[in-house]
N, C-alpha and C positions, 0 to 999 in steps of 0.2 A: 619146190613150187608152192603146193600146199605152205609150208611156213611161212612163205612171203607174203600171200593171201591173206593168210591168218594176223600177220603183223602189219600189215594195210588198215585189216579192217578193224583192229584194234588202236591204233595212229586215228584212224577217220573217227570212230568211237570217241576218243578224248578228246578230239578237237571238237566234236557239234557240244558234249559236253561240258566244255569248257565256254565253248559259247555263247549256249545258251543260260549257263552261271553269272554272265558278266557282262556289263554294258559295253555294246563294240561303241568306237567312233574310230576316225578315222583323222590319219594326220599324214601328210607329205613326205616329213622328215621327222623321224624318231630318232634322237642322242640318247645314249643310256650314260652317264657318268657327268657329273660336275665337277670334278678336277680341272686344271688347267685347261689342258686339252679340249676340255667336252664344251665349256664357258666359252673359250677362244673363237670354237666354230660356229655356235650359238649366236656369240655377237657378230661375227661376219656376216654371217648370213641375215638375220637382223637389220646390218648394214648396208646392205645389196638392196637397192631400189627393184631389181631385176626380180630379185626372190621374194621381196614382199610382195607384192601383185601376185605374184603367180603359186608360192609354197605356204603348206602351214607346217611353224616348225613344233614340235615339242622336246623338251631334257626332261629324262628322269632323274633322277638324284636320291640315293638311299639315304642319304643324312641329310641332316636339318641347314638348310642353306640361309635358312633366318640368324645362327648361329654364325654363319660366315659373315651374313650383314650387318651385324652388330660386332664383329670381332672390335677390341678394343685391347690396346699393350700400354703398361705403366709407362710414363715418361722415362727414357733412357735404356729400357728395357726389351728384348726383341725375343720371336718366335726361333724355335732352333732349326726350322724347316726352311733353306732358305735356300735360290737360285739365281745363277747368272743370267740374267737376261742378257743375248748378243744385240748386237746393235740392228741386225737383220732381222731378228725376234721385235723388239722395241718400235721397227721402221715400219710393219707388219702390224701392231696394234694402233701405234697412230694414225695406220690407213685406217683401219676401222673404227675411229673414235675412241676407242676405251683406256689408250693410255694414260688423256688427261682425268682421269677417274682415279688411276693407281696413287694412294699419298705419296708424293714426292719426297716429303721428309723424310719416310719409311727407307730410302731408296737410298746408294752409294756409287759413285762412280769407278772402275780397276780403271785406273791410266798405264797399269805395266803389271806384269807377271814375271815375280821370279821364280824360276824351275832348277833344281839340281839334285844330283846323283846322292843317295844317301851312302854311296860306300868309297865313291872318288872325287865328289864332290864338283864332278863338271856342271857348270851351268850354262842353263842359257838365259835370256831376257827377253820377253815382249813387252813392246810399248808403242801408246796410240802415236806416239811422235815419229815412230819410226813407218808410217802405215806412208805411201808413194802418192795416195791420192791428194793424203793430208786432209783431207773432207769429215773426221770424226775426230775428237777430243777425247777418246775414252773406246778400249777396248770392247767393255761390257758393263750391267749396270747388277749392282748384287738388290733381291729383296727376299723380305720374307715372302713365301705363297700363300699364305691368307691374304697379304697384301695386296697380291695379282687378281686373286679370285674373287675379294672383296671390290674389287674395282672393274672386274666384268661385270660381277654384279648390278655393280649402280650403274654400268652401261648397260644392261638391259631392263634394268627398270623405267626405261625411257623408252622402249622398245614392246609393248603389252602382246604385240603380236607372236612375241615368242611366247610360248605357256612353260610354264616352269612347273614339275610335278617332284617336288623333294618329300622325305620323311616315306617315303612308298619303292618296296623292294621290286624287282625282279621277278615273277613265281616262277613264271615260264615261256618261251616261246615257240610258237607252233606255228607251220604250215598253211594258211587256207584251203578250205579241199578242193578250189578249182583246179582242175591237169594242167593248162597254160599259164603262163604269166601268173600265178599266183605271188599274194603279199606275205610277207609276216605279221604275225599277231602277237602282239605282248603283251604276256596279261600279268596288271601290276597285284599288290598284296593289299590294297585298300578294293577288289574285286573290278574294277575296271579292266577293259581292253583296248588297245589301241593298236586299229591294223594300217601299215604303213607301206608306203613306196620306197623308202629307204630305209633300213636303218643303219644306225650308226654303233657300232660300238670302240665307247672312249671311256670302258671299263675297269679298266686295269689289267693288272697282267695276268689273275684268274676269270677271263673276259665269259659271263656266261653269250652274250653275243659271239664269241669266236667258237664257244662249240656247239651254240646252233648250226652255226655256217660249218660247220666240219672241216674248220681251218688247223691243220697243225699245227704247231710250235716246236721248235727245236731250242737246247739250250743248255748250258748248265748251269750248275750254281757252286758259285767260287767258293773257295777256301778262307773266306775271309767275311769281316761283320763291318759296315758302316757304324762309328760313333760319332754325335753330333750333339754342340754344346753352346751355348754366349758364352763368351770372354770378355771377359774386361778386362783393359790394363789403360795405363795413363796415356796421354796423349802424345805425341810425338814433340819433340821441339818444334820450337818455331824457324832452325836452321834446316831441317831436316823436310819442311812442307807435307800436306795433310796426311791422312792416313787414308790411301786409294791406291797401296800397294799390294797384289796379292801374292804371298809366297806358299811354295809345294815341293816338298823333300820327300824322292823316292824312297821308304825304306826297302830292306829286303824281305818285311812283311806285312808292306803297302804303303800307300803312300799317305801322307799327310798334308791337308791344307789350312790355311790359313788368311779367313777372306776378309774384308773391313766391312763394317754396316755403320760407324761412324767414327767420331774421332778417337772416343775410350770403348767403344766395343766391336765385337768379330765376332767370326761366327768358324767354327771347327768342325771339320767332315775327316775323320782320320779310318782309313782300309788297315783292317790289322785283321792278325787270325782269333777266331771264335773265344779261345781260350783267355787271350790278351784284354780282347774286346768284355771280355764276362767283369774280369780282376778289375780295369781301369772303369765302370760303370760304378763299383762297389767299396773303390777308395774313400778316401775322404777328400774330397772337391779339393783339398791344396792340394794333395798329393797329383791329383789330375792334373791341376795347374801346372803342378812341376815336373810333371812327366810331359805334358806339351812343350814347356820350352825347355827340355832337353829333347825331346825328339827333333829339333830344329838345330841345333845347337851340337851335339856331342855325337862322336863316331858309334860307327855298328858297333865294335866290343862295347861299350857301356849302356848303349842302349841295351844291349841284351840283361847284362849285367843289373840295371835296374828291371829290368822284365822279370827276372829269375827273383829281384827283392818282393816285388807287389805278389807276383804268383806263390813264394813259400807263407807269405805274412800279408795277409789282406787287410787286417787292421794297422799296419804299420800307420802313424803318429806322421804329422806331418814334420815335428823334431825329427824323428828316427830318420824320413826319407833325406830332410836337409842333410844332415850330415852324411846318408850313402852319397848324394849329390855333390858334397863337396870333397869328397875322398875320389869319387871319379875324374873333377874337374883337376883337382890336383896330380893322377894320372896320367892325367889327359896333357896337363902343362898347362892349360889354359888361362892365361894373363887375366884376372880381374878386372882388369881396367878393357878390358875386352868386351864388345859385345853380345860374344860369344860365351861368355861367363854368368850366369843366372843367378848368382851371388854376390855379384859384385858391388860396390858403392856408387847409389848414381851419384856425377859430378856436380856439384856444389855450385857451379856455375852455369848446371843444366845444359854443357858444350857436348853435344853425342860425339860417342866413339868415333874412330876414323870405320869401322867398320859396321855402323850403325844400321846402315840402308840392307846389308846383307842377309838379316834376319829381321821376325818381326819381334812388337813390342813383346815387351814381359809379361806373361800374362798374372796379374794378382788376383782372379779373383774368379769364380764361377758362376755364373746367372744361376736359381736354386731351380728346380725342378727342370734344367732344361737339356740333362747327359739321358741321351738316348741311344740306343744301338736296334741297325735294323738288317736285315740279311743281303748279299749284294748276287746278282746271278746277269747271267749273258742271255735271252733270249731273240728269237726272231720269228717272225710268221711265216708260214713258207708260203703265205699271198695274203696279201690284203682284201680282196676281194672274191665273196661268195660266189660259187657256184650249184650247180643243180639244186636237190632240196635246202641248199641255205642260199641263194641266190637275194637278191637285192640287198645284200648285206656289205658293210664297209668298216674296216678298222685301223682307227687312229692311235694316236699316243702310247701308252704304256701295255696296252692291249695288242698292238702291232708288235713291240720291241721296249725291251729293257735294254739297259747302257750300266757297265761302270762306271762312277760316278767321278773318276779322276779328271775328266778333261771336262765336267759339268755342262753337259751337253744334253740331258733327257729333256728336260724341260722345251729345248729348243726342239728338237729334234719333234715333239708333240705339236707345236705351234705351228713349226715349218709344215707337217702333216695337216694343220687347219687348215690352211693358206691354200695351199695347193687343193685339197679336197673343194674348197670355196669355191674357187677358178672354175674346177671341173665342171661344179652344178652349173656354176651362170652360163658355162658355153653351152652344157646340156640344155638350157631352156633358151641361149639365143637360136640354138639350129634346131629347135623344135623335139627334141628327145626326150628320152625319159628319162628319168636322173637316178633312178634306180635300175636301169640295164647293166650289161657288163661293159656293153659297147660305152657307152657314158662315161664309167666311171674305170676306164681301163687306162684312160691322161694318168688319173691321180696315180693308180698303180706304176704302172711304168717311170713316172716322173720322182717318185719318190722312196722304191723298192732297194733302187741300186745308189742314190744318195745316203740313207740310213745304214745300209748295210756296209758301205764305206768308212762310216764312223763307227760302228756297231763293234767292227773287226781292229780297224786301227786302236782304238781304247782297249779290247782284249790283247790286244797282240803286244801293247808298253803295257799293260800289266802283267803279263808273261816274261818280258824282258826284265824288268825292272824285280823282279822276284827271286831273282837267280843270284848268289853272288862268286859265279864261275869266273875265272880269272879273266880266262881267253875274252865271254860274253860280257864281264865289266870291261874287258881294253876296247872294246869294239863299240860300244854303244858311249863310253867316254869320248874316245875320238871323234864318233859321228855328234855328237853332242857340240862338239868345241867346237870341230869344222863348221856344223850348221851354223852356230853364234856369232860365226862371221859373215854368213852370208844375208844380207839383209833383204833381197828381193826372194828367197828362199819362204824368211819369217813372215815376210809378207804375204805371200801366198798361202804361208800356213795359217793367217791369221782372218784371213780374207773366208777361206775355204771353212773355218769356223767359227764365220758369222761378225767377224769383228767390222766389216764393210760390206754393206748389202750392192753384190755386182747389179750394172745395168744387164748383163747378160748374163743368167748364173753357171757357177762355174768356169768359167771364159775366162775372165780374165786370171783368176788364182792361176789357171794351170800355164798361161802365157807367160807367169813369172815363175811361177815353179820350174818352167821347161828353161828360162832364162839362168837360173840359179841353179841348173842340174849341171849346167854349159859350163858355168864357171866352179863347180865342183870338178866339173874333169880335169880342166883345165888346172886345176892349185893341187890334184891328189898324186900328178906325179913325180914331185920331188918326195912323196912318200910311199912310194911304189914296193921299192925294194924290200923297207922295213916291212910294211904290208904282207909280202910275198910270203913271209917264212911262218906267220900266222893263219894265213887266208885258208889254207885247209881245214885246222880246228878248229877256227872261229865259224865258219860256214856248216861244217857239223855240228858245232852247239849250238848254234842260233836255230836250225833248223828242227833237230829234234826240241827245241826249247817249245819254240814256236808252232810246232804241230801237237805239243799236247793240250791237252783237255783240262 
């Protein structure tokens, strides 16, 4: 009892002191972070007629946001930070003005995703042709994120009523000492304070907002490193139509993608382990080259095989790897006039292979400073919303939840988070509430707790799968692989469900086709019942311990 006293009065001590250190003012809505997220909700709110009359908003932002509004990229040249924007995402910004701000130039459209198994090579295909509504041209739209945030920006510079506080940290947040209804107070590192009705944290994933609020986190952090790079390679034929394919080869130690940002260049996001990830940052940008389009191209034995060359010999010569490369190809069987052959001679008549669409372009060449590698982890909050001493507290984007980045989905996943939080407030000031209650802001939680964590787990759960190369667990996710790739109102739904079509009622409609394409999986799986049978015991124990670890 005594300690508690004692640690009261010591809490109450810091805070008058802090105080009276620093000029209070007072603002509505307090965002701590300008990353996507923080920008996103900024301008919504900005854009609400509802909330201008009634909120004062402020963002803080620890880096120089002057620097994001002058971002400028050489002609042909792209930032290696780069995300799918869904169509759901994109329909979401043009509600609120700011998409015509994003440079369009900057921007690509995926009209199709090709996916497949890096050890059996089942694929599947998504494409916006195949979508039932037919109301979208295009799955998703690839940019870089300076792009996005340089383009919120100049949507809020049309907007002055939002106050923008960048280049100023964090120090601390405190309590006010009223007992009821008390606000927080953030007090920045240029010595100001700001005590607030709401705030927001769209911090990141070490959210000093999420442990004022005394929100947990749960989570881990994978086995593996994101690298991410510009490619460049030549253009596609003119038989073969633009470059708005994006391809993704599961390997057994992650996956690799391969996205378009125009006609001679892409952008590379490759999941590999730490080790891998170290060796392939520190080759010689051909050797990188050549190691991307053999990771799309050649079977797990040489992939390894070339792993084991870069990991004994990290100076290996881009001569030395060409010829491991073609001593594999040669093992491999693989026909030069192939595709699938990274050595081959292109044809002279510039006629692409018959198997040209199945892989992407060759890559020649590496954008210079742009191979980076960054750490990938699973995390969640276990509530978005503050209670008792961290109460009027709210957490968005990367602060709420981290994501695998295989199915490129964080970004969206933050926005969707904007969107929704936006909602919240206007209804909280059309029925007269306080938009920093629990009561208030208990929509956004609920509406959006069990959407995230939906995908949060589905992206863990195919990186778990897809890391295994167990016989039983490759026959089982092969087959379900093929089967899905017939069923088209199935892909619809998975495509719908990730954003590639913003439903008039969300959720509704994906799972009405889902539930439609479950019907006719039953219905087609049992002329393969019997085969199934003599499997379904050890396929059901490895899938499951697979699947339950960590």
């Amino acid at each position: 009892m005594l300690r508690s006293v004692a640690r009261r009065a010591r809490h109450a001590g810091r805070r008058r002191l802090l105080s009276t250190a620093a000029e209070q003012t007072d603002s509505d809505v307090v965002i701590v972070g300008g990353g996507p997220a923080g920008l996103a909700l900024a301008s919504a709110l900005a854009r609400s007629k509802l909330v201008q009359s009634n909120l004062k908003i402020t963002l803080v932002e620890a880096g120089d946001l002057h620097k994001v509004r002058e971002w400028r990229q050489e002609p042909g040249t792209f930032s290696n930070r780069v995300s799918s924007i869904t169509n759901s995402s994109k329909a979401f910004l043009e509600d609120i003005g700011a998409w015509n701000d994003v440079e369009q130039s900057r921007t690509c459209p995926i009209e199709e995703m090709q996916v497949w198994d890096g050890i059996s090579d089942a694929r599947i295909t998504f494409a916006a042709s195949e979508m039932p509504l037919r109301s979208v041209s295009e799955l998703s739209r690839l940019t870089e994120n300076l792009n996005l945030q340089r383009g919120l920006l100049r949507h809020l510079s049309r907007h002055p009523e939002v106050l923008l506080l960048d280049k100023v940290k964090v120090q601390s947040i405190v309590r006010e000492e009223r007992e009821e209804n008390a606000w927080p107070v953030v007090h920045l590192s240029d010595g100001r304070a700001i005590r607030t009705r709401l705030l927001v944290g769209a911090d990141g994933f070490n959210s000093p907002v999420r442990t004022y609020a005394g929100i947990q986190s749960y989570g881990w952090a994978y086995d593996t490193q994101g690298i991410v790079a510009t490619l460049f390679h030549a253009p596609k034929s003119s038989l073969q139509g633009p470059n708005t394919v994006a391809y993704q080869r599961f390997l057994p130690t992650g996956p690799i993608a391969f996205l378009p940002l125009s006609e001679t260049a892409s952008t590379l996001v490759w999941s590999t382990k730490p080790h891998l990830a170290g060796a392939l940052k520190t080759v010689d940008p051909r050797v990188l080259a050549g190691m991307v389009n053999a990771a799309f191209r050649l079977p797990d034995v040489s992939m390894r095989y070339l792993y084991d060359r870069i990991l004994e010999n990290p100076a290996l010569s881009a001569e030395e790897f060409t010829q491991e490369l073609a001593f594999r190809e040669r093992s491999d069987t693989i026909d030069v006039r192939s595709a699938y052959s990274s050595l081959g001679a292109v044809n002279a008549a510039g006629i692409p292979a018959d198997d040209a669409d199945m892989v992407p372009p060759l890559v020649t060449d590496i954008q210079p400073g742009t191979v980076a590698s960054f750490p990938l982890r699973f995390s969640h909050a276990e509530a978005y919303i503050g209670e008792g001493l961290g109460a009027r507290t709210v957490l968005v984007g990367d602060a709420a939840h981290t994501i695998h980045p295989l199915a490129g989905q964080g970004l969206n996943l933050g926005l969707a988070d904007a969107e929704a939080l936006t909602k919240c407030i206007e209804d909280a000031l059309l029925s007269g509430g306080d938009v920093g209650s629990y009561t208030s802001l208990l929509p956004y939680a609920r509406g959006r707790y069990f959407e995230n964590h939906k995908m949060l787990s589905a992206c863990d759960k195919l990186h778990k799968l897809y890391s295994t190369t167990a016989g039983p667990v490759v026959w089982a996710r092969t087959v379900g692989l093929e089967v899905l790739n017939e069923l088209d109102t199935v892909k619809a739904a998975l495509m719908m469900t990730a954003g590639s079509e913003r439903a008039r009622q969300p959720g509704q409609v994906g799972w009405e086709l889902a539930a439609k394409g479950v019907e006719t999986l039953a219905k087609n799986i049992n002329g393969a019942r019997d085969l199934a049978s003599s499997v379904t015991g050890l396929v059901d124990a490895g899938l499951r311990q697979l699947l339950q670890r960590r």
